[in-house]
C-alpha positions in Angstrom: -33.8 -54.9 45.8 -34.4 -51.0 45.6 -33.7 -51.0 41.7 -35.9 -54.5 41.1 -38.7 -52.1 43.3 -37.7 -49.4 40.8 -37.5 -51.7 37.2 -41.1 -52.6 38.2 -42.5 -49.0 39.0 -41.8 -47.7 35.3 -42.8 -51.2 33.5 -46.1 -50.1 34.4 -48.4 -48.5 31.6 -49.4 -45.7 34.2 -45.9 -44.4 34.7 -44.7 -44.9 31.2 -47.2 -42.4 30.1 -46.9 -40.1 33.1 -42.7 -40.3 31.4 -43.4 -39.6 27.9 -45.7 -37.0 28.9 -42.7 -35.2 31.2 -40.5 -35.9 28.2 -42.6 -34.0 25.9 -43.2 -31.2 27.9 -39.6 -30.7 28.9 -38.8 -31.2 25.0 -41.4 -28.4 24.3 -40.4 -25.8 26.9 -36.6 -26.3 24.8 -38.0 -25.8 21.7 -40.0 -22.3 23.4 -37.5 -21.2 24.7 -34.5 -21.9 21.7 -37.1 -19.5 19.3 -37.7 -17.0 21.7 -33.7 -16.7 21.8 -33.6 -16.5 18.3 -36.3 -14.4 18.3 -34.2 -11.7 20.4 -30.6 -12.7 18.6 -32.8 -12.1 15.7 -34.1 -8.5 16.6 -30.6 -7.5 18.2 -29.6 -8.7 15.1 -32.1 -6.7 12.6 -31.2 -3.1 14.9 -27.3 -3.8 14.5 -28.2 -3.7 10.3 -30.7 -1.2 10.3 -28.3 1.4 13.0 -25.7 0.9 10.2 -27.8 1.2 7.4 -29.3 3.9 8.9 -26.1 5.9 9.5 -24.3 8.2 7.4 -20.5 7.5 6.5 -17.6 9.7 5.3 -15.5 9.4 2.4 -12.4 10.6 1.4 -11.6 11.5 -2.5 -8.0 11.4 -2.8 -8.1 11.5 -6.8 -10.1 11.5 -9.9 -8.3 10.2 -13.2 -9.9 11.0 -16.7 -8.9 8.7 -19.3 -10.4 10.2 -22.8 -8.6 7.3 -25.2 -7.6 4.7 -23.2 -5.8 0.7 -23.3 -7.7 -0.2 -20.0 -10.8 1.7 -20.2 -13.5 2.8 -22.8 -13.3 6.0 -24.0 -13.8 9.2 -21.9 -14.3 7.1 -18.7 -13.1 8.8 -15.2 -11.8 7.0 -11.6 -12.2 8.3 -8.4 -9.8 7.0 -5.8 -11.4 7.3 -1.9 -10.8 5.8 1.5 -13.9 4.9 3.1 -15.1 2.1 6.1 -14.1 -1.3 4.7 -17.8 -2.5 4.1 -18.8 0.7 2.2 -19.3 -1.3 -1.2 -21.3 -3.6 0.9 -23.8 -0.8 1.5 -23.4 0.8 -1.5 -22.9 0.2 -5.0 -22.1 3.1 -6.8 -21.7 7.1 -6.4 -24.2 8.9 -8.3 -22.0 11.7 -10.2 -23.4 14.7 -12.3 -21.5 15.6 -15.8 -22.4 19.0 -16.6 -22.8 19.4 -20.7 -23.4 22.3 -23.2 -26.6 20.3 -23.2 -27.5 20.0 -19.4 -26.6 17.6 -16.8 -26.1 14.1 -17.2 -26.2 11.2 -14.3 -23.7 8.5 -14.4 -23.3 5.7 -11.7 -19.7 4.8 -11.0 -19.4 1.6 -9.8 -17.7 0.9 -6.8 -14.6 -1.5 -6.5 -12.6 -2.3 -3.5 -8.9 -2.2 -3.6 -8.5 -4.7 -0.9 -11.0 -7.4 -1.5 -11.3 -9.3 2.0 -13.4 -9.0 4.8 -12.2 -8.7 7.6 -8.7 -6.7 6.8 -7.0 -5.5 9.4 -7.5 -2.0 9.3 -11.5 -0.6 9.5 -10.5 2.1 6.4 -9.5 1.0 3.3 -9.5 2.1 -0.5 -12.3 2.2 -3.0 -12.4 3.0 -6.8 -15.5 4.5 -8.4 -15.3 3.8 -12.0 -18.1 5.6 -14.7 -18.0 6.6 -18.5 -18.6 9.8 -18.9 -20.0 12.2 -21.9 -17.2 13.5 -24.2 -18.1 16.8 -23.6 -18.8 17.3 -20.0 -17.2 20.9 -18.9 -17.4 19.3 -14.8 -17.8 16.3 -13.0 -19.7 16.6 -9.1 -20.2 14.1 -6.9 -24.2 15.1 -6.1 -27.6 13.3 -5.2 -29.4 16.7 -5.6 -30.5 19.3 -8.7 -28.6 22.2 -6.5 -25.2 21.2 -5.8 -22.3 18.9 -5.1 -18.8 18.3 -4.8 -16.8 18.9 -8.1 -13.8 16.8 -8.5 -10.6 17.8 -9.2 -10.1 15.9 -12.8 -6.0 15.1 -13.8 -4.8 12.8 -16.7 -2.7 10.3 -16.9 0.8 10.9 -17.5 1.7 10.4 -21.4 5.9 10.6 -21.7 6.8 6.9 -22.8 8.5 4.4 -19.9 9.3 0.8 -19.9 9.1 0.3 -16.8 8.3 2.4 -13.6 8.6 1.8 -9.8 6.0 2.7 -7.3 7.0 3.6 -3.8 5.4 2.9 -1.0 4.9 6.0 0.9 8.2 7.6 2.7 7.6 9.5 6.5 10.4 10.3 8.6 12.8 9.4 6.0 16.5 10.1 6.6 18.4 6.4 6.3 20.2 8.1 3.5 22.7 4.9 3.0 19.3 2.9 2.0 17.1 5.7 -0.2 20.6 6.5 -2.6 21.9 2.9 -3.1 18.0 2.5 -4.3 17.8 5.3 -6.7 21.2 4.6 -7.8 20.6 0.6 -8.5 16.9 1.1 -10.1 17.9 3.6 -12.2 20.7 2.0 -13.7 19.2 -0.8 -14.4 16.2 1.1 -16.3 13.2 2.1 -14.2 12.1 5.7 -13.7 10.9 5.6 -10.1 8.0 7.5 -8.5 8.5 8.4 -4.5 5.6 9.2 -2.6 6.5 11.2 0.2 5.0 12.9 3.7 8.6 13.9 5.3 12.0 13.3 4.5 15.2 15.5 5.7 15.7 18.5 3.4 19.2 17.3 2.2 18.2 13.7 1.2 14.5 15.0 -0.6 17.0 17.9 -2.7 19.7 14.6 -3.5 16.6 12.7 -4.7 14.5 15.4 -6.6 17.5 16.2 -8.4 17.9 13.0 -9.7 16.2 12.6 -13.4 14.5 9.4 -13.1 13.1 10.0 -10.4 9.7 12.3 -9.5 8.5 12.9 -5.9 4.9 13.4 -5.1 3.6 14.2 -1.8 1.6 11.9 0.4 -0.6 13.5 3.4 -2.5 12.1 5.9 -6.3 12.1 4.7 -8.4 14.4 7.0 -12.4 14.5 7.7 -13.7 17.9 8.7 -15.8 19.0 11.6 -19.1 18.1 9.2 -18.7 14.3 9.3 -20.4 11.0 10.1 -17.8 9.7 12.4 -16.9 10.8 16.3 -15.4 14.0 16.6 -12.4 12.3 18.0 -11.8 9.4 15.5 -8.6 9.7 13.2 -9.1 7.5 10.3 -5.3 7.6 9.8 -5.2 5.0 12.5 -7.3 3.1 10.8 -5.3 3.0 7.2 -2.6 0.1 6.8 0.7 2.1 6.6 0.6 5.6 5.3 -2.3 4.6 2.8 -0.3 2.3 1.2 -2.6 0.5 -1.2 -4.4 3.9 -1.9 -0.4 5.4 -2.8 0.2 2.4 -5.1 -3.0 2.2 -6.9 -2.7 6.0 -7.4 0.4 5.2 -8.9 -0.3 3.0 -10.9 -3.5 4.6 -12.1 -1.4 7.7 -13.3 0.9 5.1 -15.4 -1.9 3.1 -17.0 -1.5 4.1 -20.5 2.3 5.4 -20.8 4.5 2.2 -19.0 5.0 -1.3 -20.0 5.4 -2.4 -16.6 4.9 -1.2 -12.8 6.4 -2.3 -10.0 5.3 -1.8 -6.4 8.7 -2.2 -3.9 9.3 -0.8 -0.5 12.5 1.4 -0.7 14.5 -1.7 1.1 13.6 -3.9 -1.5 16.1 -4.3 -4.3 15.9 -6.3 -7.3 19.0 -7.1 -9.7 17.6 -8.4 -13.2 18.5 -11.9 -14.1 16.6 -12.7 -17.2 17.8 -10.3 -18.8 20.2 -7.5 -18.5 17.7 -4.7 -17.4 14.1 -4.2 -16.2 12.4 -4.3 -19.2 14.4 -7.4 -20.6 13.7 -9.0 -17.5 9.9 -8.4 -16.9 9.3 -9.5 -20.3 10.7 -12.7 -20.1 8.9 -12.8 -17.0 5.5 -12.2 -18.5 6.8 -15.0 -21.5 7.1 -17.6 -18.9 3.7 -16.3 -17.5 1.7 -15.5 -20.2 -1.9 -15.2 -18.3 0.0 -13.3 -15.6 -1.0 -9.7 -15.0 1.1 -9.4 -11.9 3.5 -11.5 -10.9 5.4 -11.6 -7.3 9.1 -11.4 -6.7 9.3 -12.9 -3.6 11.5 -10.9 -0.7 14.6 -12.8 0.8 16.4 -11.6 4.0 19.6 -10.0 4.2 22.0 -8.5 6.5 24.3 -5.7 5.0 26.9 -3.2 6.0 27.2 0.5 5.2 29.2 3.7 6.6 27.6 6.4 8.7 30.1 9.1 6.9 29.5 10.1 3.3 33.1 10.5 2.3 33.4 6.8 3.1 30.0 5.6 1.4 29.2 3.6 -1.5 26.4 2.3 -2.7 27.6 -1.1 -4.5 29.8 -1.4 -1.0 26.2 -1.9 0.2 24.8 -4.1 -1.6 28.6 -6.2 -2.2 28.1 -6.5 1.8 25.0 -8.6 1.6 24.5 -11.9 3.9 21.6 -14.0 3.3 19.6 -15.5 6.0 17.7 -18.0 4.5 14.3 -16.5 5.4 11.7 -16.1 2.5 8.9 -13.1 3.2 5.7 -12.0 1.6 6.5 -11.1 -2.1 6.1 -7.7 -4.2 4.2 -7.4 -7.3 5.4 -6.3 -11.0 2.4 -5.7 -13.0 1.2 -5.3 -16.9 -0.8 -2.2 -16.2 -3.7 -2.5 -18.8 -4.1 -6.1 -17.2 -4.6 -4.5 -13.6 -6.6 -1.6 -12.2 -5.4 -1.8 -8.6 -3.0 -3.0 -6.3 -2.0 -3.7 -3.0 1.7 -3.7 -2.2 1.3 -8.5 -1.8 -1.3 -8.5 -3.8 -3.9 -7.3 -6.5 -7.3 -8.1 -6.4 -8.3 -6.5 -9.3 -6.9 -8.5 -12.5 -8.8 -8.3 -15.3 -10.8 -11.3 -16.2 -8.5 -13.8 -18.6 -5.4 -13.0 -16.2 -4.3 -14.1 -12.7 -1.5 -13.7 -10.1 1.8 -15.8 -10.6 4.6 -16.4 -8.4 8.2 -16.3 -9.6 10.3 -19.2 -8.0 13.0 -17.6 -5.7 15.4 -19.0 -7.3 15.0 -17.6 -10.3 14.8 -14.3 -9.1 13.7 -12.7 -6.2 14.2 -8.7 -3.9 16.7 -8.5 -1.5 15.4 -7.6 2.0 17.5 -5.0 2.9 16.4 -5.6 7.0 19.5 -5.9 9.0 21.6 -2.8 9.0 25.6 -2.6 10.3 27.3 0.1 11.0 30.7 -0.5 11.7 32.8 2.0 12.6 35.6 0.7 10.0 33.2 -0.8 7.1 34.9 -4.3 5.6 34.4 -3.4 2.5 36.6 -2.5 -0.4 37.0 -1.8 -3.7 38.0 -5.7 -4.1 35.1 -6.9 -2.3 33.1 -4.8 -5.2 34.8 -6.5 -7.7 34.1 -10.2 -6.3 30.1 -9.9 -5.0 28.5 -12.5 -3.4 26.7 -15.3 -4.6 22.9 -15.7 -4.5 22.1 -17.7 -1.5 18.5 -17.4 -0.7 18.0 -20.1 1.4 21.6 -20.5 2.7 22.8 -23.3 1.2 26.3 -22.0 0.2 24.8 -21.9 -3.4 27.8 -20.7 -6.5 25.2 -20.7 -9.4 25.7 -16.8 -10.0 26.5 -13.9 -8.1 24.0 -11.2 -6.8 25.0 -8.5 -9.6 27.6 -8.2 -12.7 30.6 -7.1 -12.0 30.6 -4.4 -14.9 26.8 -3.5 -13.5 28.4 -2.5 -9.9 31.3 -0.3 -11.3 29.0 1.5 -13.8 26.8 1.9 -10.6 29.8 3.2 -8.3 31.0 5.7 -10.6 27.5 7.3 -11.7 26.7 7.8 -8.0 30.2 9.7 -7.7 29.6 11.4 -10.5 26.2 12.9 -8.7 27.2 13.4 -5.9 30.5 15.5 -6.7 28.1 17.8 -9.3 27.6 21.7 -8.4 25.5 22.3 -5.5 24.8 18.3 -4.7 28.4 18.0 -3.6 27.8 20.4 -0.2 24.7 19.0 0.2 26.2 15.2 0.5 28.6 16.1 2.7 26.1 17.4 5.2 24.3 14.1 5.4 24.1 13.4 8.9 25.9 11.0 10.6 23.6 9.5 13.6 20.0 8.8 12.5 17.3 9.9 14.6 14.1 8.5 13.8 15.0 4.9 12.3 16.0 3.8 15.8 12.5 4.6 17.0 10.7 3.5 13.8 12.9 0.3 14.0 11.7 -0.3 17.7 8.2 0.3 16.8 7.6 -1.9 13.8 9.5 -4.6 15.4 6.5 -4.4 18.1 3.8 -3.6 15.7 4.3 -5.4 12.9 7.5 -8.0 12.7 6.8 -9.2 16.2 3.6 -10.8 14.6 1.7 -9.6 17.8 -1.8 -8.3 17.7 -2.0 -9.8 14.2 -5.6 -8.4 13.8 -5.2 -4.4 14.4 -4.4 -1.9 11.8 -1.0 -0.9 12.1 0.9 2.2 10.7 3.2 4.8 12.1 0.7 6.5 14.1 0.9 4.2 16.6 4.9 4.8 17.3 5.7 7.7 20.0 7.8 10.2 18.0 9.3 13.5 19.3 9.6 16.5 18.0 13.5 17.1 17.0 13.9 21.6 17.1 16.4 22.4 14.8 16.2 19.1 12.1 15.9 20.5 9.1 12.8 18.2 7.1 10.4 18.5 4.0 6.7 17.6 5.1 3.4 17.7 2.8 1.0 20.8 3.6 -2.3 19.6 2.1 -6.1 20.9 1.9 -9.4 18.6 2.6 -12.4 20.4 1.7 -16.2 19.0 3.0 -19.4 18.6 1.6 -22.1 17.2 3.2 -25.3 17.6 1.3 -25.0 14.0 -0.8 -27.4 11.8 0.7 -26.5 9.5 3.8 -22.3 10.4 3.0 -20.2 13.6 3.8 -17.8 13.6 1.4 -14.5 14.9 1.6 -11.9 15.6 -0.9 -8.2 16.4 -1.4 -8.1 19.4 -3.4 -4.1 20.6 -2.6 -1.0 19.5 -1.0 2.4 20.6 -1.4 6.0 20.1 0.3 6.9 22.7 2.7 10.3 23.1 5.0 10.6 23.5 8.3 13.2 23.6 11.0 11.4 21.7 13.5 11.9 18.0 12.4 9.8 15.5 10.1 6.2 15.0 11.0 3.6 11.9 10.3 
């Protein structure tokens, strides 16, 4: 009865228009108050752009190539390397330089290219390039927005000695898992590569074993510093804010320094090993790599996990013992990159985002070829493996199927490998200093601890994640190579202090290895 009363009510003409008229008004006070909320988002909005805008920012020049004749670039055309705020090339373009001439000073815009081409990356600092042509006969180069002043850059060239094919490091800190770092000289040498180490400590014995070696050359790696002039808090560290130890900034220096005298580059971590199998050497093999790829200019290796077994005592060590100890685990991980450097003019350590037009990435099948993970370590105290076991490696088993197709290395390969290590290591001075390897490791217990919790974990995903965040003590007495370096600071260049790398050198101590 009470909803008949009510069916009746709004049938009438009086109360359907008192309705629509509530409707409307309701409908209107939404609309109201949705665009005065936008209106507000919107101003919020417009303050949050025009604070950061508005701000100044700080930049850090790690290096400045000049290439005068060059494969990748035209003629007399410099690179500046710098770390900066991962949207910097969103809020600026280029970097105004000055080349002073005989005839007076030239501008030249150098276009701004990011290493690391995604937004948002992990880590709020990442690396730039700043590429410009150049006159021919410029006597300086200054970073400047002013007639007065500026920063000069430290010019270099790139290095000119021939190589078929080099290898990259990423950067080493804290190193002394000796068994890894001389099994990887000893296998990447012999099979052709002249490798480049970048370094910011390493125990003294292990850096002397390494720098003596002749393939290899060891450069050192600081951590970037901002001086008291900046843009940013007094207390930010932007070394906290760089994916591990500058990585992609270490590797495209790298490679920028091998542009015009390799064939090929390739970027590994030092637990990464790779045994040719198209060929009998590096080159061989990257080249029928590139064959099967021919619009490659990097291709990735993928990584495949392995378990192996080494010796804590150097009398009892051998590196083709190592790698004969090898287990497969069936796990495939995040590949490394070989590149064709005129094709390329960066690179991150998975990826390059900086191929030249008519080129891409490709992706060699794993089981054609693919790094061995070096990630579990075993120390037994009586190590399994023998001279026999050398002589009958394992088979390649990436995904643990109990493949026999072909074993991880050649025979012939392992004992040419065993007895050029031996050879090294029983030389002159190198001999004393291989016996005082140390037996208990120190710091890969706590880096181990640390990056399983930081990074292998898969935790926190989204933060930047490096070594700074690990708790590491000070060990008195340790004997260790660190990198002294200089920054220097300018801060007259409009809207950005700039600062820029202008020394850094390897210096001993007696107080341990520092980050």
């Amino acid at each position: 009865m009470i909803l008949e009363s009510c069916g009746l009510i709004f049938k009438g003409k009086r109360f359907v228009r008192l309705f629509i008229f509530i409707v409307v008004c309701l409908g209107f006070l939404i609309a109201v108050t949705i665009l005065a909320g936008l209106t507000i988002f919107d101003r919020q909005h417009n303050h949050i752009l025009h604070d950061y805008v508005a701000r100044n920012d700080d930049i850090v020049v790690l290096s400045t190539t000049y290439y005068e004749n060059s494969k990748s670039f035209p003629s007399n055309t410099a690179v500046i390397l710098f770390n900066s705020v991962q949207v910097f090339h969103l809020k600026y373009s280029t970097l105004n330089v000055v080349a002073e001439t005989m005839q007076g000073n030239v501008e030249v815009q150098f276009k701004i290219q990011p290493v690391i081409n995604t937004i948002p990356f992990f880590c709020k600092w990442v690396p730039y390039l700043a590429v410009g042509q150049v006159p021919e006969d410029h006597v300086l180069l200054k970073l400047s927005t002013n007639k007065k002043d500026g920063m000069e850059l430290s010019l270099r060239t790139p290095f000119q000695t021939p190589r078929k094919v080099v290898a990259c490091f990423s950067p080493l800190f804290l190193n002394e898992r000796w068994q890894l770092l001389l099994a990887t000289v000893e296998i990447y040498s012999h099979y052709g590569a002249f490798m480049h180490f970048y370094v910011r400590s390493m125990i003294s014995d292990l850096f002397k074993l390494i720098k003596e070696n002749k393939n290899s050359r060891i450069t050192p790696w600081p951590a970037i510093r901002i001086g008291e002039s900046r843009a940013a808090s007094p207390m930010f560290d932007p070394n906290t804010e760089l994916e591990f130890r500058n990585q992609a900034s270490a590797m495209t220096d790298c490679l920028l320094q091998y542009k015009e005298s390799a064939e090929f580059v390739v970027f590994p971590d030092p637990d990464d090993i790779l045994v040719p199998t198209l060929g009998k050497n590096y080159h061989e093999e990257f080249t029928q790599a590139f064959n099967m790829f021919p619009t490659a200019g990097a291709i990735v290796y993928n990584m495949t996990q392995t378990s192996i077994e080494s010796s804590t005592t150097p009398a009892l060590y051998s590196p083709i013992s190592l790698l004969a100890s090898i287990k497969f685990k069936g796990e495939q991980r995040w590949g490394k990159l070989v590149v064709r450097p005129e094709r390329v003019d960066s690179t991150w350590i998975h990826r390059s985002y900086s191929i030249r037009e008519g080129y891409e990435q490709k992706v060699m099948p794993v089981d054609v070829n693919a790094f061995y993970h070096l990630r579990i370590w075993k120390f037994p105290d009586f190590p399994t493996i023998n001279r026999t076991k050398v002589s009958n490696p394992p088979y390649f088993d990436p995904y643990h199927l109990n493949a026999t197709k072909r074993t991880i290395y050649k025979v012939s390969d392992g004992l040419k490998i065993q007895r050029k290590f031996k050879n090294r290591v029983s030389e002159g001075n190198m001999k004393a200093i291989y016996s005082r390897l140390p037996k208990v490791s120190l710091y890969y217990p706590l880096i181990e601890v640390c990056y399983n919790r930081i990074f292998y974990s898969m935790k926190d995903i989204g933060t930047c994640r490096g070594p700074e965040y690990c708790n590491i003590p000070a060990f008195p007495g340790l004997r260790c190579t660190n990198v002294a370096s200089e920054f220097v600071t300018y801060k007259s260049y409009r809207n950005i202090y700039i600062h820029q790398l202008i020394s850094t050198d390897f210096e001993e101590g007696e107080n341990g290895c520092t980050l």
